[in-house]
C-alpha positions as CSV (number, residue, x, y, z in Angstrom):
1,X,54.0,-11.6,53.3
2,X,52.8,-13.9,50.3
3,X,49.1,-12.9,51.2
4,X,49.3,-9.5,50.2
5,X,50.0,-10.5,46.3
6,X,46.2,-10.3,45.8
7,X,46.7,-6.4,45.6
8,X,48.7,-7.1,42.3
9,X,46.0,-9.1,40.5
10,X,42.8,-6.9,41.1
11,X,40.1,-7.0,37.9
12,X,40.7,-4.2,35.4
13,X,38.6,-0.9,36.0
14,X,36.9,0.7,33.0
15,X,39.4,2.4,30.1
16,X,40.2,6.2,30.4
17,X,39.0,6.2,26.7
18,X,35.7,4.8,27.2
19,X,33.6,7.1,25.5
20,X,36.3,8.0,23.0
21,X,34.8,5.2,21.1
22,X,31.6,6.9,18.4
23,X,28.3,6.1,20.0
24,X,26.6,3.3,18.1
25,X,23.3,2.4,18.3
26,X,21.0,2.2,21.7
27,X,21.7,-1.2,22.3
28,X,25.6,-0.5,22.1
29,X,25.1,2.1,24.5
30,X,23.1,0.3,27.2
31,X,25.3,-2.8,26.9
32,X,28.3,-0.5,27.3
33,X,26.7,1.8,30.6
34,X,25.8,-2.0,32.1
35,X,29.1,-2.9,31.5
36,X,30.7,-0.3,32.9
37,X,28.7,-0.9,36.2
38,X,29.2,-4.3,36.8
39,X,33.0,-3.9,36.3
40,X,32.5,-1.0,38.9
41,X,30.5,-3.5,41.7
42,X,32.9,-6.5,40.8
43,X,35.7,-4.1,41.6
44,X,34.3,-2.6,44.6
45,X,33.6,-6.6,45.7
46,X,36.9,-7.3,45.2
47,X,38.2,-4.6,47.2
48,X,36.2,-5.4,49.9
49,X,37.4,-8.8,50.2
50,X,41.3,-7.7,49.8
51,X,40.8,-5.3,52.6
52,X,39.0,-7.9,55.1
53,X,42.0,-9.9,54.4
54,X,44.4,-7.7,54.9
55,X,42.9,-6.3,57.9
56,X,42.8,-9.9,59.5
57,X,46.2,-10.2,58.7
58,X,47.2,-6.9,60.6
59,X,44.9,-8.1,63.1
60,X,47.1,-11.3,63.4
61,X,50.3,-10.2,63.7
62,X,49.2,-7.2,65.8
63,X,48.1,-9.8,68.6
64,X,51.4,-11.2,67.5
65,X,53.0,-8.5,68.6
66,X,51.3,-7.8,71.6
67,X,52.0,-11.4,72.7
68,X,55.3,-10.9,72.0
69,X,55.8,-8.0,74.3
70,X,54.4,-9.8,77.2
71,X,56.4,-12.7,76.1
72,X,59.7,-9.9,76.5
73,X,58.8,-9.4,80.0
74,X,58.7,-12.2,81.4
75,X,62.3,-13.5,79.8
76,X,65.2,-13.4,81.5
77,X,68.2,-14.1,79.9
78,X,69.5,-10.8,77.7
79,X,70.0,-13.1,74.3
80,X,66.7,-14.2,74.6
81,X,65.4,-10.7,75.3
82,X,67.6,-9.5,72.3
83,X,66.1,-12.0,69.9
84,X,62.3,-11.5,70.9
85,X,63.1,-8.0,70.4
86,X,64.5,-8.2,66.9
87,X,61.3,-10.5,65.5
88,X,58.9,-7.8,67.4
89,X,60.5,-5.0,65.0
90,X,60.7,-7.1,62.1
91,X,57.0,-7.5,62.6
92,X,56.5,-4.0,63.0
93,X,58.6,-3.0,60.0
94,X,55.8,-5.4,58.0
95,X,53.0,-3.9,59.6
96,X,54.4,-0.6,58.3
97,X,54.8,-2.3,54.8
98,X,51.1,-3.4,54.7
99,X,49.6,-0.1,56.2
100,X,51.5,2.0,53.4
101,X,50.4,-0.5,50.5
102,X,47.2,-0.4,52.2
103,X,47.0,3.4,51.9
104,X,48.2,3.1,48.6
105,X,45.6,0.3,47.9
106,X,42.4,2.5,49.6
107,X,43.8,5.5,46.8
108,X,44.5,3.5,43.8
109,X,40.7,2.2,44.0
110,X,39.8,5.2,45.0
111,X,41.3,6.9,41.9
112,X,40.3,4.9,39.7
113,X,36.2,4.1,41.2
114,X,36.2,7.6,40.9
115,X,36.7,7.7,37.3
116,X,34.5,4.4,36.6
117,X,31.2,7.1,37.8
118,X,32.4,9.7,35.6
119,X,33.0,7.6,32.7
120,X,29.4,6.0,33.5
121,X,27.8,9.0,34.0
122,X,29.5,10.5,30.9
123,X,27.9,7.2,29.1
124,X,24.6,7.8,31.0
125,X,24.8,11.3,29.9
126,X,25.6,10.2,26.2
127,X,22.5,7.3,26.2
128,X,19.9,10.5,26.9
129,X,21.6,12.8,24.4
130,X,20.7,10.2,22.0
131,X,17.7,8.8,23.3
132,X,16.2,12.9,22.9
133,X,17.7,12.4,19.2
134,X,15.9,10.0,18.6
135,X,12.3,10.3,20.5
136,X,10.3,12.9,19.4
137,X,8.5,15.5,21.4
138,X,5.0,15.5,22.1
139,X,4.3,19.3,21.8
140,X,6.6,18.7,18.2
141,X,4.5,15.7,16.9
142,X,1.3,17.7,18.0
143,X,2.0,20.3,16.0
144,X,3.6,18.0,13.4
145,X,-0.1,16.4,13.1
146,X,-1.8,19.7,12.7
147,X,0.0,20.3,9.9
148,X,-1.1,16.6,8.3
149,X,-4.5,16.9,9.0
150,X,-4.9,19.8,6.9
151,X,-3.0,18.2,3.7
152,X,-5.6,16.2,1.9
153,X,-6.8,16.3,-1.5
154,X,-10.0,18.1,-2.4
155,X,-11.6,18.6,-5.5
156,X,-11.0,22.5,-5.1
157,X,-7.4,21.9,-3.8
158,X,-6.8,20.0,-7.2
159,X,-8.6,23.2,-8.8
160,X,-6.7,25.7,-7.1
161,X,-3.2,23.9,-6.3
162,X,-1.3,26.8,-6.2
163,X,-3.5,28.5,-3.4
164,X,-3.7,25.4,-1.4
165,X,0.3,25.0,-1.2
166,X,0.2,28.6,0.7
167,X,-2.3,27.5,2.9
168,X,0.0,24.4,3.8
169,X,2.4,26.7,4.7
170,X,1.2,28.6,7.1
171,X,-0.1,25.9,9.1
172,X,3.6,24.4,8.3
173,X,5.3,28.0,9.3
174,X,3.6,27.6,12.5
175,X,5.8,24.5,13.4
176,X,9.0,25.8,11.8
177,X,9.7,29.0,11.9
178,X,11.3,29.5,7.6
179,X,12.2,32.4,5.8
180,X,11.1,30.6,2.1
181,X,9.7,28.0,-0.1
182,X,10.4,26.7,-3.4
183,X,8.6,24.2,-5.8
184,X,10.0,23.5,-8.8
185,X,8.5,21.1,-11.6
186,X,10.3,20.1,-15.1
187,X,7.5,19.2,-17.1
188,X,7.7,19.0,-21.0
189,X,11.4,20.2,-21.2
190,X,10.0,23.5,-19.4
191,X,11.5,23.9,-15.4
192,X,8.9,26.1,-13.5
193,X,9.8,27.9,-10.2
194,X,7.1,28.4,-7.4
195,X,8.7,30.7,-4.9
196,X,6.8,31.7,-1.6
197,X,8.4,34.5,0.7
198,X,7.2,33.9,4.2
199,X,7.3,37.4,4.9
200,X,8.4,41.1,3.3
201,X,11.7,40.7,2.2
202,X,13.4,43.2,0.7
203,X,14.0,42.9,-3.2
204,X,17.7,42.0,-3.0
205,X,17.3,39.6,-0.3
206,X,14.7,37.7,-2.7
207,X,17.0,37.8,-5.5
208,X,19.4,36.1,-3.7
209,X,17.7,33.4,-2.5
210,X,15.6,32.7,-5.6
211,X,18.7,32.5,-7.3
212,X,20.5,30.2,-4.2
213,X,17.1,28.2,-4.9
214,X,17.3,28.0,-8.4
215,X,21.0,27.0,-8.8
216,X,19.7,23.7,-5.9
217,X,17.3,22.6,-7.9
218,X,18.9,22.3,-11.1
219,X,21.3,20.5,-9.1
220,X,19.0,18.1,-7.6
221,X,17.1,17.3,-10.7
222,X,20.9,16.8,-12.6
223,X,19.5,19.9,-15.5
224,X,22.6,21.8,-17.5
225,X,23.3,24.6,-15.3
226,X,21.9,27.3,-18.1
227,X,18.4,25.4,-17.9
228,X,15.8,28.2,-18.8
229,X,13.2,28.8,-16.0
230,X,10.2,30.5,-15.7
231,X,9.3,31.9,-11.9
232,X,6.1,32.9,-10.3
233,X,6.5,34.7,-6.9
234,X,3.9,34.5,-4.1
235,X,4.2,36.6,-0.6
236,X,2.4,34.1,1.9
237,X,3.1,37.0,4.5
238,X,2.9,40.0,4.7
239,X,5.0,40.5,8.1
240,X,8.3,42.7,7.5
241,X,11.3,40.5,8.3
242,X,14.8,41.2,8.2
243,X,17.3,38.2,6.7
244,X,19.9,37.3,8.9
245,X,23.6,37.6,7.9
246,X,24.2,33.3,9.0
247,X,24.7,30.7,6.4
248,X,21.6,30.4,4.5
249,X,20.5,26.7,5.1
250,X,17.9,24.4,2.8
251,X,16.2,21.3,3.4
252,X,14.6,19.4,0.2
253,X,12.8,16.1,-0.7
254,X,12.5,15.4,-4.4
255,X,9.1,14.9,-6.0
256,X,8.8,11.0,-7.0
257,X,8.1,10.4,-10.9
258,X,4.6,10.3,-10.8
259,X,4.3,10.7,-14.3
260,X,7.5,10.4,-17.0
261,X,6.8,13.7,-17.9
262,X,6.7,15.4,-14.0
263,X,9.6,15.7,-12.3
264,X,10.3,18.5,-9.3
265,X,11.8,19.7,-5.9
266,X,10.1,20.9,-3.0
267,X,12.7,22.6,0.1
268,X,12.8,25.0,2.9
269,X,15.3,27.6,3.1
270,X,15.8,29.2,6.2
271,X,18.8,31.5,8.2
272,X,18.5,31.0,12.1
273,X,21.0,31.9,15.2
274,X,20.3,28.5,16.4
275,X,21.0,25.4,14.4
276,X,18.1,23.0,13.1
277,X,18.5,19.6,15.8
278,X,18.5,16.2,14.0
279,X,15.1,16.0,15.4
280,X,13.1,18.9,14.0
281,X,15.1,18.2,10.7
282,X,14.1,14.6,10.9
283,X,9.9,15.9,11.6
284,X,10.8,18.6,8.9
285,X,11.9,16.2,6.2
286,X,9.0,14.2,6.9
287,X,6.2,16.6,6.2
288,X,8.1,18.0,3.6
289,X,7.9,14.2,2.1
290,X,4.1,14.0,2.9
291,X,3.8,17.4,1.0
292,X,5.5,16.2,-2.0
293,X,2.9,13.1,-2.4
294,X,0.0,15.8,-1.7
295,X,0.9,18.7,-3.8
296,X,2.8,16.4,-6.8
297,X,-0.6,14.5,-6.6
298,X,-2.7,17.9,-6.7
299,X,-0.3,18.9,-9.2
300,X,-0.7,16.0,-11.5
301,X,-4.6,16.0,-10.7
302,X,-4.5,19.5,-11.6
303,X,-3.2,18.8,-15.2
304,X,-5.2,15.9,-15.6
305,X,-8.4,18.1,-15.2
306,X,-7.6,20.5,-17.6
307,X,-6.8,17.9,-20.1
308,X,-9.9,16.5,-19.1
309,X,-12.2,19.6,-20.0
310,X,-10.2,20.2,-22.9
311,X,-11.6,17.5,-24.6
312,X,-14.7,17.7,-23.0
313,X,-15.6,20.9,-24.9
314,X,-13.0,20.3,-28.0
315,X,-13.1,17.9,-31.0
316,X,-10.0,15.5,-30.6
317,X,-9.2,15.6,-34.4
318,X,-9.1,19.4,-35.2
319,X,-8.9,21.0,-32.1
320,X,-12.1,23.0,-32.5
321,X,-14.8,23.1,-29.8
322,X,-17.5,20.3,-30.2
323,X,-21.1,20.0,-30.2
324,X,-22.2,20.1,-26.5
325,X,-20.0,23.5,-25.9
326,X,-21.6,24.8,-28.9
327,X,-24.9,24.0,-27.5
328,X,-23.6,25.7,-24.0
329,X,-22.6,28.6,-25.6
330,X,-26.0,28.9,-28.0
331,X,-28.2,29.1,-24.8
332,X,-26.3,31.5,-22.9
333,X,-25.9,33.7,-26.2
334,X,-29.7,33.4,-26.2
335,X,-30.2,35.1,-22.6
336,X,-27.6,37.2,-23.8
337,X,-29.0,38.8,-27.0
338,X,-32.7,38.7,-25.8
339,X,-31.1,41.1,-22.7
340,X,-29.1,43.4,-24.4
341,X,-31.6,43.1,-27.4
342,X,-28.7,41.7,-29.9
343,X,-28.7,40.2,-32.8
344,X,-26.3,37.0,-33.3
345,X,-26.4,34.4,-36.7
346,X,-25.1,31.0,-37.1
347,X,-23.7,29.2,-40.0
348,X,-24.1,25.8,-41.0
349,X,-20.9,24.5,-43.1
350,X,-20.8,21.3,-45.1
351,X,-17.5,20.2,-46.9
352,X,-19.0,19.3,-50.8
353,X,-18.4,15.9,-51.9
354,X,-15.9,14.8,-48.8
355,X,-16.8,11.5,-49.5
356,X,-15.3,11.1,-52.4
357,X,-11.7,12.8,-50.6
358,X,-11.8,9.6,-47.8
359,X,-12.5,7.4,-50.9
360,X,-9.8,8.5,-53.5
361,X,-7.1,9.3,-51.4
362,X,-7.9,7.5,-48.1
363,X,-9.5,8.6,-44.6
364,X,-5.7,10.4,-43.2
365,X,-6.2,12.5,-46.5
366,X,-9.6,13.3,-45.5
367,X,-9.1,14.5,-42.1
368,X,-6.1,16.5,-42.8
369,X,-9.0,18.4,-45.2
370,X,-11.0,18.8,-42.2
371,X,-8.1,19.9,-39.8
372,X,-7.0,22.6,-42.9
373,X,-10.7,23.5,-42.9
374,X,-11.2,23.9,-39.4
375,X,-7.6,26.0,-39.6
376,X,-9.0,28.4,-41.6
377,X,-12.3,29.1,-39.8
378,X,-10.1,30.3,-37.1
379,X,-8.4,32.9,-39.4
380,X,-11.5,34.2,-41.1
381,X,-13.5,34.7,-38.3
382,X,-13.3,37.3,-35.1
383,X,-11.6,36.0,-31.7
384,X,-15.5,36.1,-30.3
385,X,-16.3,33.7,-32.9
386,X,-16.9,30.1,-31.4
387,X,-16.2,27.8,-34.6
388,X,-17.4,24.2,-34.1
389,X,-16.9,20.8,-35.6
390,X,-20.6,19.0,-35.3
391,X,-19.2,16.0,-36.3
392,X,-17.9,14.4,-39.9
393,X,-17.8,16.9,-42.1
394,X,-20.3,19.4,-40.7
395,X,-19.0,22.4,-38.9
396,X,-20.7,25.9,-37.8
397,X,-19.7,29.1,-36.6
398,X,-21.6,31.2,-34.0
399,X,-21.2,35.0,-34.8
400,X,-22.3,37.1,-31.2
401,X,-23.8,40.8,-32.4
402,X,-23.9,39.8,-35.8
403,X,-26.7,40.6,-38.1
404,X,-27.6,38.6,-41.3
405,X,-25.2,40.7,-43.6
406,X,-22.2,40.6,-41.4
407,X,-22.9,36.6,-41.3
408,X,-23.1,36.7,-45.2
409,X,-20.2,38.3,-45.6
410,X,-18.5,36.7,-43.7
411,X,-19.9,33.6,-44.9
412,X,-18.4,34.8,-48.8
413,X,-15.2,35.1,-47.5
414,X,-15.1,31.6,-46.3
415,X,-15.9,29.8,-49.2
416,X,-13.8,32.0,-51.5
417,X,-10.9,31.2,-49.0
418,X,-11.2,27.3,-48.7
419,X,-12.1,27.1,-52.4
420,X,-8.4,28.8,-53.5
421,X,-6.8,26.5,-51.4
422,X,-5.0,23.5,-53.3
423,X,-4.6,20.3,-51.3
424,X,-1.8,17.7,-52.3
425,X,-3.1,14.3,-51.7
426,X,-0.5,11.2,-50.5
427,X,-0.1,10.3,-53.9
428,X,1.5,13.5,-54.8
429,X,-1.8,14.5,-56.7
430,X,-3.3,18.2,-56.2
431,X,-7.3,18.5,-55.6
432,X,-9.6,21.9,-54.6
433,X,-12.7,21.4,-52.3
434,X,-15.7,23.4,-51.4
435,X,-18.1,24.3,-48.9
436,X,-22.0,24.7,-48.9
437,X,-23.0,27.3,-46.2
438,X,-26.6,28.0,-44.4
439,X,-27.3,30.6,-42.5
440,X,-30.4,31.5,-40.0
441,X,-30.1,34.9,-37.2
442,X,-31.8,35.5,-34.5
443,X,-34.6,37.0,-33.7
444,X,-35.9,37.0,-36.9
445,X,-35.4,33.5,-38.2
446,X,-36.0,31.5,-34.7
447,X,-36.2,32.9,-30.9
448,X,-34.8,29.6,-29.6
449,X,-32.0,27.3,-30.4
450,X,-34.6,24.6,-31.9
451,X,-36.1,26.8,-34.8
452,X,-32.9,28.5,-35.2
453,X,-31.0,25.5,-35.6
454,X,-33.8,24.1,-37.9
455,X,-33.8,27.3,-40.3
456,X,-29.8,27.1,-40.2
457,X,-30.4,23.3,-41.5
458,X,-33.3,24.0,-44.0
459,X,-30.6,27.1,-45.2
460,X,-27.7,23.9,-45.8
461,X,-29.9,22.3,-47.2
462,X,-31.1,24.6,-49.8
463,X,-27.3,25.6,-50.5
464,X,-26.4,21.8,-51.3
465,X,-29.4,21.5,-53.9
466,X,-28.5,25.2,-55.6
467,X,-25.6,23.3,-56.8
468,X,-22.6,23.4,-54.0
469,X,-19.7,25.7,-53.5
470,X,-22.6,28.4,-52.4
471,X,-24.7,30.1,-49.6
472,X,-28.3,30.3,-48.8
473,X,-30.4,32.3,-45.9
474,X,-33.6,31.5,-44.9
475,X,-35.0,34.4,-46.2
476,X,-33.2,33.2,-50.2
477,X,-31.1,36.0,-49.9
């Protein structure tokens, strides 16, 4: 029975290893589920057809048969009967044949249909798992947004950087639940260690993860494993906890080079029963990225400030505060005094002859004189002393609580002070200088900063023309 061959050349059904393959991406796995269906239906067609075929075939020679047997009734001769008889069981014998390939047919498909669903639903099942990988839950970007909103730059987040980062993380504990926090900035040659505790740990448990913390970032910004570090400490929360006895597990995002001289690490370190999915590591890393841009930014703002009103209120060349602080300080010392009923002075100091200094041995000479100068102001006066560079070579010292004759004195010891001094210019050559001094106290020589300042001036003034290297008071003295 040639037509029964079709049985042997039936399409292929879908591998046993199927998903043995590694999932690739999306499209891989939708063109490989709509694969594995259409073989299914093109097998299940096929089937269909073989079995109408087969079953007109049985049809056929079962009338066959039939006819036969009418055909053995009606003969009469017994070699006749004999013969009809043997093609009727030769018949029957193939009917048998094509029922049991039949039944072996309807079980192979069977079989094998049956593991073409698993396989798609196992593929099916395998398309989801990584479609939930990959889309991110509402409630999760929700809370992922709340946390963004509150990350912007203010000028009292700049101010106060440090306090703003533990705000962040509360609203950022909220969305994932971690046990600590770590900056870590290598500025200057000088690595600095923020660490928050998200709760009351006890002392060893710290220890051990500031020093698991530590050891990352040196990794992660490639320092000599004996890097010195200083740490500040900072409990966010004040909720006892307990650290679990599981693997303790970090993520971190490094701080971009803003500046050449900032560098840094920012990471989460947490110890949970149940692992961290792709997908809230993925949102993690993310606002961990956003808070590197924020706080490096505040960071870096935050220096720049300082700098900022360092030179604001300091001269660039000697380092000493500058006129307009010196005028700040000079009205509040004037509420001050007229409160408390103090007395306070003021100096006026001129370097003698500093013209001659930038002309003989050059204007680098002559501010190294005024940076030596301004030195030793510093280490004659008091730390409540404000000394102050006016500008060129004019300088002035306000003395809080200070009466006339502590202003003199101290005065005296200034000039005898610079005057020993022995400057060596660029040439090699050694040369002395000297100061004139003026000095004016309130109340009695001014109860403002205008005829305060003006007696201070007119006291200069007098020094310089009682022949240099001297000091003068309003009153002559």
């Amino acid at each position: 029975m040639n037509e029964l061959n079709i049985l042997n050349d039936q399409p292929g059904m879908p591998e046993n290893g199927y998903l043995s393959d590694q999932l690739g991406t999306l499209e891989h796995l939708r063109q490989r589920t709509v694969l594995g269906i259409g073989k299914l239906l093109q097998s299940q067609q096929w089937n269909r057809n073989a079995y109408a075929q087969i079953m007109h075939h049985i049809t056929q020679e079962h009338q066959t048969v039939i006819r036969d047997l009418k055909q053995l009734s009606l003969t009469g001769g017994k070699a006749e009967q004999q013969a009809l008889i043997a093609t009727i069981t030769t018949r029957c014998h193939c009917l048998d044949t094509v029922m049991a390939r039949l039944q072996t047919l309807r079980q192979t498909s069977s079989s094998q249909e049956s593991n073409a669903v698993q396989q798609i639903i196992l593929s099916f099942d395998a398309t989801a798992e990584y479609l939930g990988q990959t889309l991110i839950d509402k409630n999760l970007l929700d809370r992922q947004n709340q946390v963004l909103e509150n990350l912007i730059i203010s000028h009292e987040h700049v101010a106060q950087w440090k306090q703003f980062v533990q705000r962040i993380l509360i609203d950022f504990h909220q969305l994932f639940s971690f046990d600590f926090f770590f900056i870590a900035f290598s500025e200057n040659n000088r690595l600095m260690l923020f660490f928050y505790c998200m709760g009351d740990y006890s002392a060893q448990a710290r220890q051990h993860i500031r020093d698991n913390c530590a050891q990352q970032v040196l990794q992660g910004l490639d320092l000599p494993a004996d890097t010195p570090f200083d740490t500040e400490i900072f409990q966010v929360l004040d909720t006892p906890r307990l650290l679990s006895d599981n693997d303790i597990d970090t993520i971190t995002v490094k701080v971009p080079e803003y500046a050449p001289n900032l560098a840094g690490l920012l990471g989460a370190s947490y110890a949970s029963v149940k692992p961290v999915s792709s997908q809230e590591r993925a949102i993690i890393r993310s606002i961990l990225a956003v808070m590197v841009m924020v706080i490096g930014s505040s960071k870096l703002l935050s220096k720049t400030m300082e700098e900022l009103e360092f030179h604001s209120k300091h001269d660039p060349l000697t380092g000493l505060y500058n006129r307009r602080h010196f005028d700040e300080i000079l009205r509040y010392e004037f509420g001050r005094s007229e409160r408390h009923q103090h007395q306070f002075s003021v100096i006026y100091i001129d370097s003698d002859d500093f013209k001659q200094i930038n002309d003989r041995y050059g204007h680098p000479c002559g501010d190294q004189v005024l940076v030596r100068t301004g030195e030793m102001m510093r280490d004659i006066t008091r730390k409540g002393d404000l000394v102050v560079r006016l500008g060129g070579d004019e300088f002035a010292i306000l003395l809080p609580e200070t009466p006339a004759e502590g202003a003199r004195q101290l005065a005296e010891n200034l000039r005898k002070h610079i005057y020993k001094q022995i400057f060596t210019s660029p040439n090699h050559e050694q040369f002395r200088t000297s100061i004139s001094l003026g000095i004016a106290t309130y109340p009695k020589d001014g109860r403002n900063a205008i005829d305060l300042l003006a007696a201070c001036d007119m006291a200069l003034y007098e020094a310089k023309n009682s022949g240099k290297n001297s000091i003068a008071a309003v009153d002559g003295n």
